[in-house]
C-alpha positions in Angstrom: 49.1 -86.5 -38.0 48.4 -85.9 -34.2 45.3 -86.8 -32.4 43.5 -85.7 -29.5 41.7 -88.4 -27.3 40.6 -88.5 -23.7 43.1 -89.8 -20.7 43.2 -89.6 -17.3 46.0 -87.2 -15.2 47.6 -86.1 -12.3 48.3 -83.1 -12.6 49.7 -82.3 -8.8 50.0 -84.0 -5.6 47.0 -83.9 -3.5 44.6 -82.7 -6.5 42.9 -86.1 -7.5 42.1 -86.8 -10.8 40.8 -85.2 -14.1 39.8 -86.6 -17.0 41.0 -83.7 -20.3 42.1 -84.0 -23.7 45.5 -85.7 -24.7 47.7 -85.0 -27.9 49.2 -88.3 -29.6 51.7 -87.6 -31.7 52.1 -90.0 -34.7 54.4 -92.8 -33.9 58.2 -92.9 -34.5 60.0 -95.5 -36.6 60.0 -98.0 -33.4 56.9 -96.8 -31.7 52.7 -98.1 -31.7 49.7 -96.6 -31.2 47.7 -98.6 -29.1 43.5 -98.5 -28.8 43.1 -99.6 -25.5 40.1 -101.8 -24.8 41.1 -102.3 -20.8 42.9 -101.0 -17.9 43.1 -102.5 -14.5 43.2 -99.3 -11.8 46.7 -100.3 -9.9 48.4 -99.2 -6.7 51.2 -97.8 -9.0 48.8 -95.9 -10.3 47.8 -94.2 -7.4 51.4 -93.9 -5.8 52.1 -91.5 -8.9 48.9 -89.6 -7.9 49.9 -89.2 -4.3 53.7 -88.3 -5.4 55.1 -92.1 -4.0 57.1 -92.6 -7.5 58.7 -89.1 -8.3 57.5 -85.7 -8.7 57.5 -85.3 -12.8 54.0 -84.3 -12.9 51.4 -84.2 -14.3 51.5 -87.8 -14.9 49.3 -89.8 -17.3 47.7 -92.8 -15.4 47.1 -96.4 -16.2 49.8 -98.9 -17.4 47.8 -102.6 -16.8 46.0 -102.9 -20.3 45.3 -104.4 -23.5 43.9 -103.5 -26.6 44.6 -103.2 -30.4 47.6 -101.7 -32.6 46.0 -99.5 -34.3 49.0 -97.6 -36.0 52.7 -98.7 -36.4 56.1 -96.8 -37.2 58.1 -96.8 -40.2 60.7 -99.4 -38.2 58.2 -101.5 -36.5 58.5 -105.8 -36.8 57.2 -106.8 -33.8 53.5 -106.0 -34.3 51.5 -105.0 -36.7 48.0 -103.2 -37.2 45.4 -105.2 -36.1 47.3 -107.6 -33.0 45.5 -107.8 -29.9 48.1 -106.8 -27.6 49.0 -107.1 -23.8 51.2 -104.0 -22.5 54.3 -104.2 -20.8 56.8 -102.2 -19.2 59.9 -104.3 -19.8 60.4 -103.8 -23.0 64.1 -105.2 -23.1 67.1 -103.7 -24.6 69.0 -107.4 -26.1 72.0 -104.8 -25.2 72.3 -103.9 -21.8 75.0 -105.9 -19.3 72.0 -107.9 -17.9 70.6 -108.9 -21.3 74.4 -109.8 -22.6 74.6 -112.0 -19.6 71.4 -114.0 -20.6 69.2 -112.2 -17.4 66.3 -110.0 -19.2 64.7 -110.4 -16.7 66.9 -107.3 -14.7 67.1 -105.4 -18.7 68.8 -102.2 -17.0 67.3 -99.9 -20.3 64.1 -100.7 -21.1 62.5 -99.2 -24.0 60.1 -96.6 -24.2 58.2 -94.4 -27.0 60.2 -92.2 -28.7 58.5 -88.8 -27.7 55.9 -88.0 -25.0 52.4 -87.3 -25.6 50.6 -84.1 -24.3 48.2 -81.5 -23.3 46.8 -79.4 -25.7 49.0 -76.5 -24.4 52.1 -78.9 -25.2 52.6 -79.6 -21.7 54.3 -82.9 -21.7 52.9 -85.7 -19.9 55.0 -88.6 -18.2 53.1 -91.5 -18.6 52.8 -94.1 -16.0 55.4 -96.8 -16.1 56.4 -95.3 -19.6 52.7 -96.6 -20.9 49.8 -94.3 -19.4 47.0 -96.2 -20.4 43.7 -94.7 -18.9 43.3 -93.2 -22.3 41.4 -94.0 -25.2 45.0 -94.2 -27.6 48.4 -94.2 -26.1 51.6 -93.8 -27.9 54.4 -96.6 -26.7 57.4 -98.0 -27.6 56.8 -101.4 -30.2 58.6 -103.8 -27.7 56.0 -102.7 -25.0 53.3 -104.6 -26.8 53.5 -108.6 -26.1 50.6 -110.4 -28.6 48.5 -112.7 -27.0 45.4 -115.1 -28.2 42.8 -112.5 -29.1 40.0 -114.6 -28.1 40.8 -113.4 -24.3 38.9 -110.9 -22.8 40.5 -107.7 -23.2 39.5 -106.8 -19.2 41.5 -109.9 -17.7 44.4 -110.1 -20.0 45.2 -106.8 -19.5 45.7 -107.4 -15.6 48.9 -109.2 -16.4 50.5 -105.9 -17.7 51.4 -105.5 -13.9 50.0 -106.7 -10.6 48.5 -110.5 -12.2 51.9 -110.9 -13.8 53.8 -109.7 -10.5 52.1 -112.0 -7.8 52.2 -114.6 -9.8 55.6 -114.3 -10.9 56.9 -113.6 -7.4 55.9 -117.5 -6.8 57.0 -119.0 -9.6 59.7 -117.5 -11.6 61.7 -115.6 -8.2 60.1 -118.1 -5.5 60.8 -121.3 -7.9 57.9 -122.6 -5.8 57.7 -126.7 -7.1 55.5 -129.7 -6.6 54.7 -130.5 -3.1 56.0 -127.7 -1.3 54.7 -125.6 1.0 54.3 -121.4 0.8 52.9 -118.4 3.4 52.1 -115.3 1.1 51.6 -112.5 3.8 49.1 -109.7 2.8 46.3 -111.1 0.2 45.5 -107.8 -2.1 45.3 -108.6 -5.7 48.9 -109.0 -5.9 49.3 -111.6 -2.9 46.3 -113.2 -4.6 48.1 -114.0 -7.3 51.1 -115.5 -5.8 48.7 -117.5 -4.3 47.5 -118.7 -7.5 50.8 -119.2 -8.8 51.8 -121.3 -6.1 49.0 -123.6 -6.6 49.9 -123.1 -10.8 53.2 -124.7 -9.4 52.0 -127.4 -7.3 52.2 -126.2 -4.0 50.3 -129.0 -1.1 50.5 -126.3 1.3 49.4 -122.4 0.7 48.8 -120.5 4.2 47.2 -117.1 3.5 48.1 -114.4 5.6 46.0 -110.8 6.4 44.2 -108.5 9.3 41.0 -108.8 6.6 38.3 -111.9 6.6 37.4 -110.8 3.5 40.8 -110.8 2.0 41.1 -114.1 3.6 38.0 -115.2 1.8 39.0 -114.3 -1.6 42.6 -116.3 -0.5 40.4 -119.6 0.2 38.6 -118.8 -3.3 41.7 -118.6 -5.7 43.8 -121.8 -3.9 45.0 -121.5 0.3 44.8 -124.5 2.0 44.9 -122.3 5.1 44.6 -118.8 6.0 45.4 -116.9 9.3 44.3 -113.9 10.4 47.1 -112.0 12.1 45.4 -109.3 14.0 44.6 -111.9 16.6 47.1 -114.7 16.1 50.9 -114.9 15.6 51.3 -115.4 11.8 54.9 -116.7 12.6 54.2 -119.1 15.2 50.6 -120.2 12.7 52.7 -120.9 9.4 55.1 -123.1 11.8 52.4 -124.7 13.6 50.8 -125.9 9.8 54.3 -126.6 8.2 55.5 -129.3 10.8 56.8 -126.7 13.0 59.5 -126.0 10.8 58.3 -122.9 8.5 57.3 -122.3 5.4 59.4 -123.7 1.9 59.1 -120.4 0.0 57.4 -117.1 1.9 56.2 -114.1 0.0 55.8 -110.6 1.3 53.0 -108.9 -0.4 52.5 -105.9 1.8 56.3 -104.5 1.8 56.7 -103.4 4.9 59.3 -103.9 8.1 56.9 -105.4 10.0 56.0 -108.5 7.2 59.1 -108.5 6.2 60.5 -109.9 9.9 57.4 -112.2 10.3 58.3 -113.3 6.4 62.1 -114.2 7.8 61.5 -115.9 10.4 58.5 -118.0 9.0 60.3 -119.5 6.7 62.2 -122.7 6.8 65.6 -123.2 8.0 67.1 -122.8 4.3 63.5 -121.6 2.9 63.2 -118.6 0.8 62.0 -115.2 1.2 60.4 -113.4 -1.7 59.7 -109.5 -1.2 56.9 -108.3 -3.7 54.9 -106.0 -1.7 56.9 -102.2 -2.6 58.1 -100.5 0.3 58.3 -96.7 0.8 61.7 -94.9 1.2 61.5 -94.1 4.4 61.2 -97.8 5.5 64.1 -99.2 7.7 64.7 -102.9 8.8 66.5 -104.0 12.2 67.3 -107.8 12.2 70.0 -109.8 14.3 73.0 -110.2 11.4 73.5 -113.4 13.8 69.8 -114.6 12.6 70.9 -114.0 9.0 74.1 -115.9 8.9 72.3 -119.0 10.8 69.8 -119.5 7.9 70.6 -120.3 4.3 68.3 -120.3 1.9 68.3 -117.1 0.4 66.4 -113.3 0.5 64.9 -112.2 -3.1 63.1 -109.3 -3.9 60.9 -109.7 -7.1 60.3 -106.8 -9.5 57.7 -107.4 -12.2 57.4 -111.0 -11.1 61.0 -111.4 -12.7 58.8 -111.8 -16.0 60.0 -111.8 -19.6 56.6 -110.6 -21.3 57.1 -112.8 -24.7 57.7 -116.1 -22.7 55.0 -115.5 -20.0 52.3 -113.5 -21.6 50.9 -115.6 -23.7 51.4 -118.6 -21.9 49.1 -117.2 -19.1 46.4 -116.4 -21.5 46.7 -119.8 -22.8 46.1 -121.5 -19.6 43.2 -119.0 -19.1 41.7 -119.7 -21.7 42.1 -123.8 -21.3 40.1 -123.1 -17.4 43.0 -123.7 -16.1 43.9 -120.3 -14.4 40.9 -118.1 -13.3 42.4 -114.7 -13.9 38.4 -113.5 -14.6 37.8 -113.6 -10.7 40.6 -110.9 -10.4 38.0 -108.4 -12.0 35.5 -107.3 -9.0 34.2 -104.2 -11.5 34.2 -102.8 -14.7 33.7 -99.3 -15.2 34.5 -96.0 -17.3 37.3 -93.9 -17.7 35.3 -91.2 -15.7 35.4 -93.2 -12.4 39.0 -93.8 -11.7 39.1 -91.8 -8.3 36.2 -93.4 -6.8 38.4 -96.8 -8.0 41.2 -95.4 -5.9 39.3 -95.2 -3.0 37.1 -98.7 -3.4 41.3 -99.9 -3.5 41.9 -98.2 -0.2 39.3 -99.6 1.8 39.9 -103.0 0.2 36.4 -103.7 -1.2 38.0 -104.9 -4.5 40.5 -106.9 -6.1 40.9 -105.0 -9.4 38.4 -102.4 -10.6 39.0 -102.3 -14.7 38.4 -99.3 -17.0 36.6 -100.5 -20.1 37.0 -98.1 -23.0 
């Protein structure tokens, strides 16, 4: 039987947030009902808001969570009532080209739950990143839930559902950053935090931070740079060069995403260094580069969606080393608060006074 919980919508471009009552339908044969404890507030969350994804509004928010299956379909094997669960949105196929070739990672046809939940009017909702977690229950495919140690905190586990999970993987699973090597991350938000921290998770000697923000440059120091430059006053290009030998970064990882990193990222790196794209550009972006400048390097260009992560292999192993003190994914969380607050979380994210706000539930 259907029930009717709280969640958090966008319900038009330009018209904030509103916090109304949500119809879960019971679950399919492959399909979970989640209780979510946590949800990290995420710049894909408020790119749907503002339109940036697509226009199949209204949108449910939220997609970086934990919590509990509650409820499980006829079908399901993966979980079962009771698992404390991270949430994912790459919930591979096993059948797709990508998956047949042994690359998961790219799984072209991700699952998602069977049927959408609602409004009370039946309006149907698209749910962030096929999850839509700023809700009290959400309805998702069985293959979106990855189990992890319960004995984490529901509030930092969650954050690798997305942004954690992307930063860090952007270092080490598409960057292949190694021992002794040295690595620029340009633009030190949450996400180029953690590519910090995975660089210094892979051994990194050298991590120069790069942002226009002290404060961002601050928190950089905090989670693992051996350096950090502020580029509003200095050339980050010339700085990373200057603190590598004078011959560029190893591995360099855009966090930001746009034209502008993306050049200083090129050309910071190493002769046959590596240039990891994380940050998410906007359509309208265009790059203009000498092809001459690009065939006199090697190396290679990568762009890195969802870190390149395989939820079952990463998951847990990053709770595990969280909980062992070895990775500090705690100091992501600069607030908790309720599932009434997530506009003024947007707009603490916009003028970069956090690093994660988390709605508790």
């Amino acid at each position: 039987m259907s029930q009717t919980v709280k969640g958090v919508i966008a319900r038009s471009k330009g018209a904030g947030v509103e916090l109304v009552d949500v119809v879960v339908p019971d679950p399919g044969p492959n399909d979970v009902i989640v209780r979510v404890q946590a949800c990290g507030v995420c710049h894909t969350d408020l790119a749907y808001r503002d339109g940036g994804i697509n226009d199949e509004y209204p949108f449910l928010l939220g997609h970086e969570a934990a919590g509990i299956v509650e409820t499980v379909g006829e079908r399901v094997t993966h979980v079962e009532e009771g698992d404390f669960v991270v949430l994912n949105w790459r919930a591979v196929c096993g059948e797709c080209r990508a998956c047949k070739r042994g690359e998961q990672q790219y799984c072209f046809a991700t699952h998602n739950a069977s049927q959408k939940m609602t409004l009370t009017d039946g309006t149907e909702l698209t749910p962030a990143l096929g999850i839509g977690a700023f809700i009290d229950k959400t309805l998702v495919h069985e293959g979106q839930c990855t189990k992890v140690d319960p004995a984490a905190d529901p509030a930092v586990a969650g954050l690798l559902g997305c942004g954690v999970m992307a930063g860090i993987g952007a270092a080490v699973n598409t960057g292949g950053v190694s021992r002794g090597q040295s690595v620029a991350v340009i633009g030190c938000g949450g996400v180029g935090v953690a590519a910090i921290v995975g660089a210094r998770l892979a051994g990194a000697s050298t991590i120069v931070a790069v942002d226009v923000d002290d404060t961002k440059l601050e928190w950089a120091k905090d989670f693992g740079a051996t350096h950090t430059v502020n580029s509003k006053g200095t050339d980050p290009v010339a700085a990373i060069q200057e603190l590598t030998g004078g011959f560029g970064a190893d591995v360099v990882i855009d966090a930001v995403g746009r034209p502008e990193t993306y050049e200083q990222a090129f050309y910071a790196r190493d002769l046959a260094g590596t240039v990891v794209l994380v940050g998410v550009p906007t359509p309208e972006m265009r790059l203009e580069l000498p092809l001459l400048d690009f065939f006199g390097r090697g190396g290679s260009l990568k762009s890195s969606w969802y870190g390149d992560c395989l939820p079952e292999r990463d998951f847990p192993m990053l709770v595990d080393l969280h909980l062992q003190g070895r990775l500090p994914l705690e100091k992501f969380v600069s607030e908790r608060i309720g599932i009434d607050a997530v506009e003024q979380a947007f707009d603490a994210m916009k003028a970069g006074s956090v690093l994660r706000s988390v709605v508790t539930l």
